[in-house]
PDB file of N, CA, C and O in Angstrom:
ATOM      1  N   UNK A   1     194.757 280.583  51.909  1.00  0.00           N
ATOM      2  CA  UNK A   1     195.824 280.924  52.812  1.00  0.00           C
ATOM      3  C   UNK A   1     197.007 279.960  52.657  1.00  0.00           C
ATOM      4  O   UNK A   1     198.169 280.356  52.754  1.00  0.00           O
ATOM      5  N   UNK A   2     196.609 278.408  52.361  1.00  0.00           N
ATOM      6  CA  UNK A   2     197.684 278.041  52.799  1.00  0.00           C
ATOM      7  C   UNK A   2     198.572 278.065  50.737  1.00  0.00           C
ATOM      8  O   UNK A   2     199.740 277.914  50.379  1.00  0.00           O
ATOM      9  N   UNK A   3     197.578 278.265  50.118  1.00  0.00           N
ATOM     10  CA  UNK A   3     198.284 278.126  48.512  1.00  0.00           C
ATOM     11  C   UNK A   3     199.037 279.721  48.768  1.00  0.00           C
ATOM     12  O   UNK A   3     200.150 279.723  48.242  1.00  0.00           O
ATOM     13  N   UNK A   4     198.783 280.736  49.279  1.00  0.00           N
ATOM     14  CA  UNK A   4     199.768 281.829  49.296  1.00  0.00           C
ATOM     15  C   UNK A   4     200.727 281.206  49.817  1.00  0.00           C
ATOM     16  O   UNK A   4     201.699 281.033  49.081  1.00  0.00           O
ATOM     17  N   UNK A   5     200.796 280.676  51.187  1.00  0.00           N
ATOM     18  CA  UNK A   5     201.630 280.543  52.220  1.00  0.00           C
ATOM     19  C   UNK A   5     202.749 279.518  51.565  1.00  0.00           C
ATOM     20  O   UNK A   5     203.896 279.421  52.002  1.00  0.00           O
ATOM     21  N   UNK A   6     202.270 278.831  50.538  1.00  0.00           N
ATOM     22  CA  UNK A   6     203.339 277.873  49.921  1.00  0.00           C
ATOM     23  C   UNK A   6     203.864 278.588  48.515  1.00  0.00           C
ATOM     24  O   UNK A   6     204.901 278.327  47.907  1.00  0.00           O
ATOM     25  N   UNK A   7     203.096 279.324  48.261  1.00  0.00           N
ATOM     26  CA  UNK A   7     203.916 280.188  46.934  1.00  0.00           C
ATOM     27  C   UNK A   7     204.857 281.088  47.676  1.00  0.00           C
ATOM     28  O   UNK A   7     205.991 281.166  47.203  1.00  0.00           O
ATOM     29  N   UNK A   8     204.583 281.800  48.785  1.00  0.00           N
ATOM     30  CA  UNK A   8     206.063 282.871  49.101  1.00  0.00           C
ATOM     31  C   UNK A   8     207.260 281.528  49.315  1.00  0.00           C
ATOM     32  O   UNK A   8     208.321 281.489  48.691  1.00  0.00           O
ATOM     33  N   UNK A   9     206.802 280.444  50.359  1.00  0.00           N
ATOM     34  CA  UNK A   9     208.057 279.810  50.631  1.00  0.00           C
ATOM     35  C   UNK A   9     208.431 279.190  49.453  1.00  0.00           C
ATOM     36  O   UNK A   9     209.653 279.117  49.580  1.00  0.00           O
ATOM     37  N   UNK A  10     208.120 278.652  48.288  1.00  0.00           N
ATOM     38  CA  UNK A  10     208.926 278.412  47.254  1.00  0.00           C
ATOM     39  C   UNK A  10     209.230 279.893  46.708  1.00  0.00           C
ATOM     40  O   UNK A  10     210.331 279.932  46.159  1.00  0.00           O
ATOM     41  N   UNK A  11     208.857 280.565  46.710  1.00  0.00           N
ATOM     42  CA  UNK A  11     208.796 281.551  45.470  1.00  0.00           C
ATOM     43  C   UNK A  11     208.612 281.437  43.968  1.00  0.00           C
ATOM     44  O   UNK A  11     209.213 282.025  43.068  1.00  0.00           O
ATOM     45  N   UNK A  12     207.300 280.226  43.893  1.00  0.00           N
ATOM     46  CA  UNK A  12     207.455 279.897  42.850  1.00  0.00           C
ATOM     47  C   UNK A  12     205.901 279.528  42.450  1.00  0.00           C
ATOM     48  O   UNK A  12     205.703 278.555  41.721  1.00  0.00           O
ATOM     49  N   UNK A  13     204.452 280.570  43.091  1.00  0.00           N
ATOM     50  CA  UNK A  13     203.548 280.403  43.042  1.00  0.00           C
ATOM     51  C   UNK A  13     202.484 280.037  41.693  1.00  0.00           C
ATOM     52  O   UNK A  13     201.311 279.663  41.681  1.00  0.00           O
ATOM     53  N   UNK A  14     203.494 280.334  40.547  1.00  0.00           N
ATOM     54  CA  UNK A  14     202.959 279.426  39.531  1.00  0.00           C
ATOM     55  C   UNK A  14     203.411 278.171  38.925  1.00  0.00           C
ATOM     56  O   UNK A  14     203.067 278.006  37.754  1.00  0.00           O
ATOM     57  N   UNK A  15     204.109 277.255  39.478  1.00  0.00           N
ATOM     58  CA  UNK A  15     204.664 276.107  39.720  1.00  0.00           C
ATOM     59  C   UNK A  15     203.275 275.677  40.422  1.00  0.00           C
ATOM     60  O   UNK A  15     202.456 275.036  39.764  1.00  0.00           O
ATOM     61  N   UNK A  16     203.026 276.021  41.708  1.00  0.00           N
ATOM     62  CA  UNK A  16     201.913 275.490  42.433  1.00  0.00           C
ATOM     63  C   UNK A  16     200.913 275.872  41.895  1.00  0.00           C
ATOM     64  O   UNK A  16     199.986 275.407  42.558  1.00  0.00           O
ATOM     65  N   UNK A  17     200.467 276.537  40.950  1.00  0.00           N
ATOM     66  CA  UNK A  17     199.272 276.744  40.277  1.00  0.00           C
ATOM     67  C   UNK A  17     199.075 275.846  39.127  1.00  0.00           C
ATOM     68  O   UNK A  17     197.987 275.374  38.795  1.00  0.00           O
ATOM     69  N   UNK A  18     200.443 275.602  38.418  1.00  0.00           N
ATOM     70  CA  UNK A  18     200.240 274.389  37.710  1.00  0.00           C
ATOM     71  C   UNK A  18     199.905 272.848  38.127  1.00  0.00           C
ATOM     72  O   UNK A  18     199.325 271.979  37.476  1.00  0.00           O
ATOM     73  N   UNK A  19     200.389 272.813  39.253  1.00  0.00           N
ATOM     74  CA  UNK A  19     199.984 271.520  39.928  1.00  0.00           C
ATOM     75  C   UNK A  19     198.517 271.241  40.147  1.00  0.00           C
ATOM     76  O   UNK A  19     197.943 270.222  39.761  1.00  0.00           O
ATOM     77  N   UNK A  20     197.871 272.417  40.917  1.00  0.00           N
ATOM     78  CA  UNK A  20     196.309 272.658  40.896  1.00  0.00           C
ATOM     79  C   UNK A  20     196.058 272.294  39.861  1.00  0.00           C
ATOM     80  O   UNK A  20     195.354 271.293  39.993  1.00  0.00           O
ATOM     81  N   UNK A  21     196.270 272.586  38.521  1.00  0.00           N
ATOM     82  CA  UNK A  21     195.757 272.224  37.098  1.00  0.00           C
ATOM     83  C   UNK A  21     195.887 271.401  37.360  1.00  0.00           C
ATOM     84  O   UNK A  21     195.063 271.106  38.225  1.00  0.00           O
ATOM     85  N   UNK A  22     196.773 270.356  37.055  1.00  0.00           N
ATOM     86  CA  UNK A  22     196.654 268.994  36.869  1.00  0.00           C
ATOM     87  C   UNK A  22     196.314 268.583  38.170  1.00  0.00           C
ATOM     88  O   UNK A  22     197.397 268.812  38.707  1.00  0.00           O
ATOM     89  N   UNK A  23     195.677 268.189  38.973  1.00  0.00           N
ATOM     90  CA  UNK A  23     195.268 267.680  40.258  1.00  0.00           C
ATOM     91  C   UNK A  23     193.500 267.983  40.500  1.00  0.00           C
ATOM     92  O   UNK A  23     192.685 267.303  41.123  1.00  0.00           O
ATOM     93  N   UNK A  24     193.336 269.110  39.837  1.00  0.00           N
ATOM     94  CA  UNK A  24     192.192 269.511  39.393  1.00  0.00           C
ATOM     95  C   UNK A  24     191.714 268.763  38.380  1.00  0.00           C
ATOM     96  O   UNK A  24     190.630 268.234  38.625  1.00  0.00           O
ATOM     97  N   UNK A  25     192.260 268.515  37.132  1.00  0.00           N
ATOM     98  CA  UNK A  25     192.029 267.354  36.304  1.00  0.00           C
ATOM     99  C   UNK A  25     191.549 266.276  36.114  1.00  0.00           C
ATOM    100  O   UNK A  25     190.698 265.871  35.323  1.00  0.00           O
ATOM    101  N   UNK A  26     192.509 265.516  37.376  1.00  0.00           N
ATOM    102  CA  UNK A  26     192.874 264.509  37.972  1.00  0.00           C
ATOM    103  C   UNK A  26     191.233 264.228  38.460  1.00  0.00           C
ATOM    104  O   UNK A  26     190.338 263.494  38.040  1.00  0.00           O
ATOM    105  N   UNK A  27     191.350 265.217  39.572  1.00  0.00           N
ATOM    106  CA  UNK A  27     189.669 264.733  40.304  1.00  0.00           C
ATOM    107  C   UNK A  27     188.212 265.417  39.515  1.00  0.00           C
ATOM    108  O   UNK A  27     187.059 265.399  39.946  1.00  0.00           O
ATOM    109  N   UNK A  28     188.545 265.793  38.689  1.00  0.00           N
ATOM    110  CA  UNK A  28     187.409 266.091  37.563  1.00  0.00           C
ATOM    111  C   UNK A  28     187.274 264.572  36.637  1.00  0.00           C
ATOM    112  O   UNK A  28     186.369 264.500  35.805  1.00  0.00           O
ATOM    113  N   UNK A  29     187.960 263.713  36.781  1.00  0.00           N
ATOM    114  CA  UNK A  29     187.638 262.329  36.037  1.00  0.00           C
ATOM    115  C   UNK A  29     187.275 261.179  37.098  1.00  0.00           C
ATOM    116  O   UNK A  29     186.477 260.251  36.966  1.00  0.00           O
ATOM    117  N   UNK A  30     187.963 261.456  38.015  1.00  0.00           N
ATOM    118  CA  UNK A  30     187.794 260.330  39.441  1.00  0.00           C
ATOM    119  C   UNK A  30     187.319 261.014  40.426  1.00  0.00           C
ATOM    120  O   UNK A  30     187.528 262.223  40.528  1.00  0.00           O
ATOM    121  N   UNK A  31     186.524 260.237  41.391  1.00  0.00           N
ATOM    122  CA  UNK A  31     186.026 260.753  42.564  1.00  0.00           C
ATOM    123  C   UNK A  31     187.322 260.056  43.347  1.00  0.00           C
ATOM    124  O   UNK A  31     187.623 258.911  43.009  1.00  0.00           O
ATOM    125  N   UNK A  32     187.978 260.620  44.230  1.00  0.00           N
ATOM    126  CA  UNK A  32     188.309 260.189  45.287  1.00  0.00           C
ATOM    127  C   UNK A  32     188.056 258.972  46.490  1.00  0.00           C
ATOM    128  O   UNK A  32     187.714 259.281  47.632  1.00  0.00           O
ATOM    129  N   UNK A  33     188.278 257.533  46.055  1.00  0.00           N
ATOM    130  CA  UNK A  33     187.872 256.749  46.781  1.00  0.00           C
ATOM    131  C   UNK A  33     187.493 256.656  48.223  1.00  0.00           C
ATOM    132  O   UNK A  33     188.591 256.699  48.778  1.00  0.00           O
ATOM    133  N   UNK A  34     186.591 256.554  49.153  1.00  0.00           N
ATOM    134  CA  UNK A  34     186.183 256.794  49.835  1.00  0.00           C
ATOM    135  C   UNK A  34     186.292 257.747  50.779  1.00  0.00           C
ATOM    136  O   UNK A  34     186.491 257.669  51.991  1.00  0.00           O
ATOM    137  N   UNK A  35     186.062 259.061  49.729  1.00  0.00           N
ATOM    138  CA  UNK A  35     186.013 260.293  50.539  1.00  0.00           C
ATOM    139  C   UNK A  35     185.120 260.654  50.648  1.00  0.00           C
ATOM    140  O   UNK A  35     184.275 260.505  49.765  1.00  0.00           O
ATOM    141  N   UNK A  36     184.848 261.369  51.899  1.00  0.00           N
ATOM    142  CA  UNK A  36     183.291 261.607  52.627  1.00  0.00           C
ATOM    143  C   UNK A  36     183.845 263.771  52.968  1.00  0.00           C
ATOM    144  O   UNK A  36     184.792 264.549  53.081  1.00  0.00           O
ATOM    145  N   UNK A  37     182.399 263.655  52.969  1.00  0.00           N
ATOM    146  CA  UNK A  37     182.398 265.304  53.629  1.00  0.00           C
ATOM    147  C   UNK A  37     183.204 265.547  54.965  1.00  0.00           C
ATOM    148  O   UNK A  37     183.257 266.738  55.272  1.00  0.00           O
ATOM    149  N   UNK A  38     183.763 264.787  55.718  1.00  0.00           N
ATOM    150  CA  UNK A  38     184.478 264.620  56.991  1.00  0.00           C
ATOM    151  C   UNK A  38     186.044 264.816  56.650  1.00  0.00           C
ATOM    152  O   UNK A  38     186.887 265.465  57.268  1.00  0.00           O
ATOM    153  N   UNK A  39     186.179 263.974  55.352  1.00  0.00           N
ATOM    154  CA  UNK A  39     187.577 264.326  55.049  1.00  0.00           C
ATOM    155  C   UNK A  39     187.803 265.175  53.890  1.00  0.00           C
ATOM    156  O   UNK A  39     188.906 265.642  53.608  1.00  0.00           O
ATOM    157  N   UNK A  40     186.633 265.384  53.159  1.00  0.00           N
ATOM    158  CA  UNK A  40     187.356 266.541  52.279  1.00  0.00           C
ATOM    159  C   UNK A  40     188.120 267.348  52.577  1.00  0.00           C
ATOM    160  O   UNK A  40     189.020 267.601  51.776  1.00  0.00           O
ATOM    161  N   UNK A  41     188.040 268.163  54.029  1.00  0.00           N
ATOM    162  CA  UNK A  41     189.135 269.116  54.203  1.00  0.00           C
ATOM    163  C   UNK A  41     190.582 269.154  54.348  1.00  0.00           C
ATOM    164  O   UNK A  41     191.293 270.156  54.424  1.00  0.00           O
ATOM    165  N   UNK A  42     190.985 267.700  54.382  1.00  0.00           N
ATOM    166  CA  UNK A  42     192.293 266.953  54.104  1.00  0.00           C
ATOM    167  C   UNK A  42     192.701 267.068  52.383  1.00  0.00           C
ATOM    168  O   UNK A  42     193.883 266.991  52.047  1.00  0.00           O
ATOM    169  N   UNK A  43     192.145 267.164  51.866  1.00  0.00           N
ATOM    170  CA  UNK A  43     192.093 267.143  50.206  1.00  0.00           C
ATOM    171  C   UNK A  43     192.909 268.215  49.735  1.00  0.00           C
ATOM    172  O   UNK A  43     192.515 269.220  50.327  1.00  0.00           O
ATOM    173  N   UNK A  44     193.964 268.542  48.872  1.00  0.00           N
ATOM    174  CA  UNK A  44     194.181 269.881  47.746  1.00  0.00           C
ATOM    175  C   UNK A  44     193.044 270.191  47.318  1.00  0.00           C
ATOM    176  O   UNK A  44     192.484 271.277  47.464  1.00  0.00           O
ATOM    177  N   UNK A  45     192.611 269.162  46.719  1.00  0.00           N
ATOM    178  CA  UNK A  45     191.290 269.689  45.186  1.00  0.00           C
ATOM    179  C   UNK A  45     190.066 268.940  46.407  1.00  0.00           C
ATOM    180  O   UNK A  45     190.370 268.119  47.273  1.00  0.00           O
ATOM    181  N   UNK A  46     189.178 269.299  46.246  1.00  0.00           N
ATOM    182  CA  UNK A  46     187.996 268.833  46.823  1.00  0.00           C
ATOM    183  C   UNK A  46     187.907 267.855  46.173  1.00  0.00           C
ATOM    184  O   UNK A  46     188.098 267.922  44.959  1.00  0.00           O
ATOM    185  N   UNK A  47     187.505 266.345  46.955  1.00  0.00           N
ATOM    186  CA  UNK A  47     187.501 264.927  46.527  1.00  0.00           C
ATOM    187  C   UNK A  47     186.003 264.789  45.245  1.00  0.00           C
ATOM    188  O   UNK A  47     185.837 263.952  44.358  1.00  0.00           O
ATOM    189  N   UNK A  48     185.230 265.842  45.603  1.00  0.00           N
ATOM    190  CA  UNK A  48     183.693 265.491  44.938  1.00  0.00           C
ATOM    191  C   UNK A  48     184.080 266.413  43.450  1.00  0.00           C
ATOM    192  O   UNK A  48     183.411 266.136  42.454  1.00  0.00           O
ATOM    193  N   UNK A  49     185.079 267.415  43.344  1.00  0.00           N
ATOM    194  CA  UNK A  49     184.917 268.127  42.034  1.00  0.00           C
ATOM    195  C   UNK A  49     184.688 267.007  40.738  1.00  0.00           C
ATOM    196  O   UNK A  49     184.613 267.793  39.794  1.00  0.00           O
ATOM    197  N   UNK A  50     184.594 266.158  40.374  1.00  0.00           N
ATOM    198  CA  UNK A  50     184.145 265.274  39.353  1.00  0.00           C
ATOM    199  C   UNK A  50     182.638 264.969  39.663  1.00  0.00           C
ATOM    200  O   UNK A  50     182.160 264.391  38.686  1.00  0.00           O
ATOM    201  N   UNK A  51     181.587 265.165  40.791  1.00  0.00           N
ATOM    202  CA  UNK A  51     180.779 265.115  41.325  1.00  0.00           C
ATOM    203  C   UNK A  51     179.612 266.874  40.699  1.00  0.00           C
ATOM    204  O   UNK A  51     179.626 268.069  40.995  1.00  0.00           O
ATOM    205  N   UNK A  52     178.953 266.154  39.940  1.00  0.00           N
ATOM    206  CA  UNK A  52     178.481 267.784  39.482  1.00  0.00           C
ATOM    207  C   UNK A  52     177.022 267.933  40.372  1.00  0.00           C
ATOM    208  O   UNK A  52     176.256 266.979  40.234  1.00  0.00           O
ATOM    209  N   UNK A  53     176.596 268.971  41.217  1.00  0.00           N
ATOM    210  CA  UNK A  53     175.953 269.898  41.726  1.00  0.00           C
ATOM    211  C   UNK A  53     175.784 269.346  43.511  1.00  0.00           C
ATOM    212  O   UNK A  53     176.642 269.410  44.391  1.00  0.00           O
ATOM    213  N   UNK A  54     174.416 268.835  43.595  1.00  0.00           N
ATOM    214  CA  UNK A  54     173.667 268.439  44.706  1.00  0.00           C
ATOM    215  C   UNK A  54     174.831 268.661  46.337  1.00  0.00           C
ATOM    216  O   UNK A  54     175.711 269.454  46.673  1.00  0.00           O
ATOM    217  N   UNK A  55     174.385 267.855  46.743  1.00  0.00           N
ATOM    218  CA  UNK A  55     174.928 268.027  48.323  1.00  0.00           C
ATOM    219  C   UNK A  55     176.582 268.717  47.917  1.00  0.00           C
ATOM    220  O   UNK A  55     177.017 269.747  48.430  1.00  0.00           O
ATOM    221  N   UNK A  56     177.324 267.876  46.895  1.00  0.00           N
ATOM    222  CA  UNK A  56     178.720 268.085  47.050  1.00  0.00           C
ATOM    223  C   UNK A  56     179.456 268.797  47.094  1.00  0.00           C
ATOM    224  O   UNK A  56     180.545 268.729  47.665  1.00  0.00           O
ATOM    225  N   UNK A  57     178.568 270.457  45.905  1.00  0.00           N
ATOM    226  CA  UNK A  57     178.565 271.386  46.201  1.00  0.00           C
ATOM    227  C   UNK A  57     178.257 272.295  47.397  1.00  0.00           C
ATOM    228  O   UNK A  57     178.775 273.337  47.799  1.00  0.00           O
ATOM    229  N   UNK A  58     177.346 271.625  47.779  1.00  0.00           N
ATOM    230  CA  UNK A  58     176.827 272.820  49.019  1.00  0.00           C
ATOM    231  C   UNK A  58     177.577 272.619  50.276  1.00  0.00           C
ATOM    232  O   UNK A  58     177.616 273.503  51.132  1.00  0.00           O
ATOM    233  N   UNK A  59     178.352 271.144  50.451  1.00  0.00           N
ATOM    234  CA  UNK A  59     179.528 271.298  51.459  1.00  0.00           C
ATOM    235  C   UNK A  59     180.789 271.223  51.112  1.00  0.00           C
ATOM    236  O   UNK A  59     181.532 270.289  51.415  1.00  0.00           O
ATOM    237  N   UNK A  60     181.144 272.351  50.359  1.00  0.00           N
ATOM    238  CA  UNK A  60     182.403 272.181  49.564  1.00  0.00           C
ATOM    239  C   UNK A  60     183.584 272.894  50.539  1.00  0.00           C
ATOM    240  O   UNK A  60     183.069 273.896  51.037  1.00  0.00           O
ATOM    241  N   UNK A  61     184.680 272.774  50.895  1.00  0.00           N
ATOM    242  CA  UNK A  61     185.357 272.536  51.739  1.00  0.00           C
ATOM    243  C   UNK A  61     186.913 273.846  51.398  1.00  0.00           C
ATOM    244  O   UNK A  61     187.801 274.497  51.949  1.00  0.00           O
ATOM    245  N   UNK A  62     186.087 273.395  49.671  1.00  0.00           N
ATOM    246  CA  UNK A  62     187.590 274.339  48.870  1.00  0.00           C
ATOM    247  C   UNK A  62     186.797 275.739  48.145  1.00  0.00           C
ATOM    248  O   UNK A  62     185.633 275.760  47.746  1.00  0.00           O
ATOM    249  N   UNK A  63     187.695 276.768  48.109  1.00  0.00           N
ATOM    250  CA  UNK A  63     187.503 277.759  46.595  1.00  0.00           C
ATOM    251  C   UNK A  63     187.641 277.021  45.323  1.00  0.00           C
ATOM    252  O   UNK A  63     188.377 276.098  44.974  1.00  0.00           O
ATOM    253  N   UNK A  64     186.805 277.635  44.790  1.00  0.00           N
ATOM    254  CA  UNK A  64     187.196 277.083  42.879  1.00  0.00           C
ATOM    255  C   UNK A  64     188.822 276.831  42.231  1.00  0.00           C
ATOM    256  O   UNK A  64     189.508 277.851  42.286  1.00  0.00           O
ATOM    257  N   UNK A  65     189.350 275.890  41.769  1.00  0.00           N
ATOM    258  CA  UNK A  65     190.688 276.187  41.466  1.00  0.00           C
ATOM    259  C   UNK A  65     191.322 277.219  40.462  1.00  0.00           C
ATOM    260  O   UNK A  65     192.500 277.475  40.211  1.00  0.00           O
ATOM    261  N   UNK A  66     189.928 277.815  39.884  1.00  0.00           N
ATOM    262  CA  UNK A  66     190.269 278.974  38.713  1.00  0.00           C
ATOM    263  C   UNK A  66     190.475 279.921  40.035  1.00  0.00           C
ATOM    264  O   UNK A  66     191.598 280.365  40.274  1.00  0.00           O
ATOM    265  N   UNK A  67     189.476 280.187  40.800  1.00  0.00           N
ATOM    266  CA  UNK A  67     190.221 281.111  41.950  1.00  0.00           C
ATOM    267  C   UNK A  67     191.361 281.530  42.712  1.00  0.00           C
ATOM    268  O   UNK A  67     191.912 282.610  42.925  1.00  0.00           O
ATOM    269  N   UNK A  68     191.613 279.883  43.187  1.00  0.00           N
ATOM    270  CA  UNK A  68     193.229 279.575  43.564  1.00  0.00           C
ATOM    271  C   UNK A  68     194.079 280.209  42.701  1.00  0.00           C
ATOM    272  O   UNK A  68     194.703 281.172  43.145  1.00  0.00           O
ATOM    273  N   UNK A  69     194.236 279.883  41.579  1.00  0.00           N
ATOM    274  CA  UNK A  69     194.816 279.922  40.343  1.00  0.00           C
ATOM    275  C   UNK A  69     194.983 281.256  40.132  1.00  0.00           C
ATOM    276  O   UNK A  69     195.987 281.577  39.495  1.00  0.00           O
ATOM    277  N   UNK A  70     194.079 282.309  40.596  1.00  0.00           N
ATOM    278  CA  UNK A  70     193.823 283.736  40.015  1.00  0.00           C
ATOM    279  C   UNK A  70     194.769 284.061  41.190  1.00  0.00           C
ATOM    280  O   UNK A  70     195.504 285.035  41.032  1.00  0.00           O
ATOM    281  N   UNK A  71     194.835 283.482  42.166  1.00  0.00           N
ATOM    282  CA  UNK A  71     195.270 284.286  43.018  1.00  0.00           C
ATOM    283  C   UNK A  71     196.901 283.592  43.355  1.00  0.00           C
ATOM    284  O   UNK A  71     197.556 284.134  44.245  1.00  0.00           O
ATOM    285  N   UNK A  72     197.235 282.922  42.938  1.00  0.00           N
ATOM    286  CA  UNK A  72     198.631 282.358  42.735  1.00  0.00           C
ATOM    287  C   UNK A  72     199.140 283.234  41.748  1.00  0.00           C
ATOM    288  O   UNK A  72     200.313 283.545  41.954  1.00  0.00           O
ATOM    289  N   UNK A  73     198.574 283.772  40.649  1.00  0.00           N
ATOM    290  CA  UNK A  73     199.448 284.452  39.356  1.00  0.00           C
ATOM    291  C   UNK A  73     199.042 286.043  40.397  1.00  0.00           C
ATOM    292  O   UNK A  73     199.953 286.851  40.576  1.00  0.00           O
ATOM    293  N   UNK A  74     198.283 286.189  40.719  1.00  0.00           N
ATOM    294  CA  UNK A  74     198.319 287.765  41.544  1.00  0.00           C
ATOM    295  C   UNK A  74     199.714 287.551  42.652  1.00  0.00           C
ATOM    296  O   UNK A  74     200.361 288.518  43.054  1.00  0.00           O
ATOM    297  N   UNK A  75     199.876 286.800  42.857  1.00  0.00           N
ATOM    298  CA  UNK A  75     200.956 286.823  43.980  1.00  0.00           C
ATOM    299  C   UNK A  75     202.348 286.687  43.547  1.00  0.00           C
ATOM    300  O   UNK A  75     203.429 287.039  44.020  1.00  0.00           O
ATOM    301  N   UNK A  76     201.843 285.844  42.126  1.00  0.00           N
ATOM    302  CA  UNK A  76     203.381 285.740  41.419  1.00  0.00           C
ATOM    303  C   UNK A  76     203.755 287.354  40.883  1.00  0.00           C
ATOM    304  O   UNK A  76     204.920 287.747  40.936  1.00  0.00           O
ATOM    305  N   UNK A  77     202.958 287.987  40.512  1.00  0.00           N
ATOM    306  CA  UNK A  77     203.503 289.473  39.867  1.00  0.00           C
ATOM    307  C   UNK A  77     203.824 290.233  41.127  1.00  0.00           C
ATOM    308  O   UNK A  77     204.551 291.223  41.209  1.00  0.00           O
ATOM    309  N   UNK A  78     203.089 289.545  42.221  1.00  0.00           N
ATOM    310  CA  UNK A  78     203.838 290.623  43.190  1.00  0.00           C
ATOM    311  C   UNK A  78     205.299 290.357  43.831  1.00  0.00           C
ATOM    312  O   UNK A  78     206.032 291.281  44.183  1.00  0.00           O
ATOM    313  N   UNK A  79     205.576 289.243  43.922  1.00  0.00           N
ATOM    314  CA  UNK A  79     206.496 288.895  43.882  1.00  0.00           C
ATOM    315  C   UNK A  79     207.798 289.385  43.174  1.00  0.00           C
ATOM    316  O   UNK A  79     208.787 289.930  43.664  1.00  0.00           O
ATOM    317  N   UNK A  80     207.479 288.986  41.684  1.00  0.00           N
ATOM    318  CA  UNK A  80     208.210 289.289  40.650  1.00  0.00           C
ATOM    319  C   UNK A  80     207.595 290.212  39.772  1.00  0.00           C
ATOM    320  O   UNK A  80     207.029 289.892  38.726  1.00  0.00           O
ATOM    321  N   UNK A  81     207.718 291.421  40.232  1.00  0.00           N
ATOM    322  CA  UNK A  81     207.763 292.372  39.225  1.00  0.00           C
ATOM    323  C   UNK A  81     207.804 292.934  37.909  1.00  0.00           C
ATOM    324  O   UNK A  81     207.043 293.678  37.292  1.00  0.00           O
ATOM    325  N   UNK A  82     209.064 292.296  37.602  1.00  0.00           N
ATOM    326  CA  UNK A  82     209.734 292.449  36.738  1.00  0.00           C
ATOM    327  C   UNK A  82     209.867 291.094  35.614  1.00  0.00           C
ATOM    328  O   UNK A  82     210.599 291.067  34.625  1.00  0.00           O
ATOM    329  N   UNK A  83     209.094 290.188  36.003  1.00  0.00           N
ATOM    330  CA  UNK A  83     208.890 288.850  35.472  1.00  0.00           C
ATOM    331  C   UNK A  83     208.302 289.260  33.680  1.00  0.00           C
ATOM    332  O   UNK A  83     207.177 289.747  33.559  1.00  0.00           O
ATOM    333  N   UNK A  84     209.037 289.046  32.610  1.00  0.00           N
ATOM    334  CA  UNK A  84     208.145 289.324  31.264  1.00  0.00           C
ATOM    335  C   UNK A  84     207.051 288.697  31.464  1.00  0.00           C
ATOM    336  O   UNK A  84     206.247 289.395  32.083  1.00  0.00           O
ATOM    337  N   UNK A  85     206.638 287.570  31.177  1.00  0.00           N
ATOM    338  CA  UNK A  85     205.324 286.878  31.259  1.00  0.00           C
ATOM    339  C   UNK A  85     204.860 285.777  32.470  1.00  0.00           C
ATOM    340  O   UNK A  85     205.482 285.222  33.376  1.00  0.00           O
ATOM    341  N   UNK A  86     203.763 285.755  32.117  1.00  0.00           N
ATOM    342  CA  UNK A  86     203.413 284.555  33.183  1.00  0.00           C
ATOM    343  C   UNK A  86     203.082 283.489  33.419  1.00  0.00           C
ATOM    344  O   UNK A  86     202.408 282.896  34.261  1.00  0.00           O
ATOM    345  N   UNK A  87     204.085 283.133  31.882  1.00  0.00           N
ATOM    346  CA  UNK A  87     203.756 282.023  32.019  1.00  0.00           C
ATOM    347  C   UNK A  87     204.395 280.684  33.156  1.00  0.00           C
ATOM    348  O   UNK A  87     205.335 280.799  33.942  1.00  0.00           O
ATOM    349  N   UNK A  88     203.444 279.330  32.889  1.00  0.00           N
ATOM    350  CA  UNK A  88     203.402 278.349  34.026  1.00  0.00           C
ATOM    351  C   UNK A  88     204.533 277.537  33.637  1.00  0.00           C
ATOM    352  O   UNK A  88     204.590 277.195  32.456  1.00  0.00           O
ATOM    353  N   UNK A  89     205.251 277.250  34.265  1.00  0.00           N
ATOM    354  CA  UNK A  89     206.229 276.208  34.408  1.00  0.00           C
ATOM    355  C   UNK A  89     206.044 275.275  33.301  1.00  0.00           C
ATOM    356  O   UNK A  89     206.769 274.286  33.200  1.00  0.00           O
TER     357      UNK A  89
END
């Protein structure tokens, strides 16, 4: 909700999908210094995604960012119509 809600007000929902990439990245190499299941929901990217399976998964706070992502470029064509490609910033 709120990654739609920031792609209409920029109008620029694959700008913010590229950011997810890299921020996604970002916490796929580092865990988030003392982030706990209490504050993940403060997070863009879930603090544990560098964290592979057990608890971190099962209280995960976020959608997948390929999801996000799917649904930022669905919003960008609706948007822009008429856009040739789609590609990311």
């Amino acid at each position: 909700m709120a990654d739609e809600e920031g792609g209409r007000m920029t109008d620029e929902p694959l700008a913010l999908a590229a950011a997810l990439e890299k921020i996604d990245a970002y916490a796929h190499r580092r865990m988030l210094p003392g982030a706990t299941e209490a504050t993940a929901h403060m997070c863009i990217i879930s603090p544990f995604a560098g964290v592979s399976g057990g608890l971190a998964n099962l209280f995960s706070t976020h959608p997948s960012t390929a999801d996000r992502i799917a649904r930022l470029e669905k919003l960008d064509r609706e948007l822009h119509p008429y856009r040739r490609s789609s590609s990311r910033p």
